[in-house]
N, C-alpha and C positions, 0 to 999 in steps of 0.2 A: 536549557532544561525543558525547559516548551515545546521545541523542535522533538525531543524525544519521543514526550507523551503524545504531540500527534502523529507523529509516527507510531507507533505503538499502535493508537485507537485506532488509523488508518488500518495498519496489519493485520487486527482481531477483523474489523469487517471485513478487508479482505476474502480473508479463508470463511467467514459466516456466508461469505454471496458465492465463495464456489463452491462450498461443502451444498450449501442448497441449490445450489443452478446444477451440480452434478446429480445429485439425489435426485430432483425434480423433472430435470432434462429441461430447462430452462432460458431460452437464449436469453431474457434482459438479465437475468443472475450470471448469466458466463459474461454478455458484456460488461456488465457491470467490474465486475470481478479483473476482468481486461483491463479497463479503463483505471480501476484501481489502482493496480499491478502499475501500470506507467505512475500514477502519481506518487506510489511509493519511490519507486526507482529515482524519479528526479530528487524526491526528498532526503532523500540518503544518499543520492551524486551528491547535492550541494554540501550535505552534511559532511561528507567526505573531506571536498576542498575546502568547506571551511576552514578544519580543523587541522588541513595541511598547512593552509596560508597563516593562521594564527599560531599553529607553534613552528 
């Protein structure tokens, strides 16, 4: 359940650091935003197999 909400909190900043790095024209908000985006993705790979391996 934990994995979820940081995922979740993860996603809202997300989209807040490229909704303002695109608004602003901002390259640390688009990296940022980048850099994000991978740690979401891993976080929701592992989530994935977790949930394959457990059931």
């Amino acid at each position: 359940m934990c994995l979820l909400f940081l995922i979740a909190k993860l996603e809202v900043q997300r989209v807040r650091w490229g909704v303002r790095g695109n608004l602003q024209e901002s390259e640390s908000y688009t990296a940022s935003n980048l850099i994000a985006t991978g740690g979401t993705v891993s976080l929701v790979l592992y989530f994935v197999i977790w949930q394959s391996y457990v059931l």
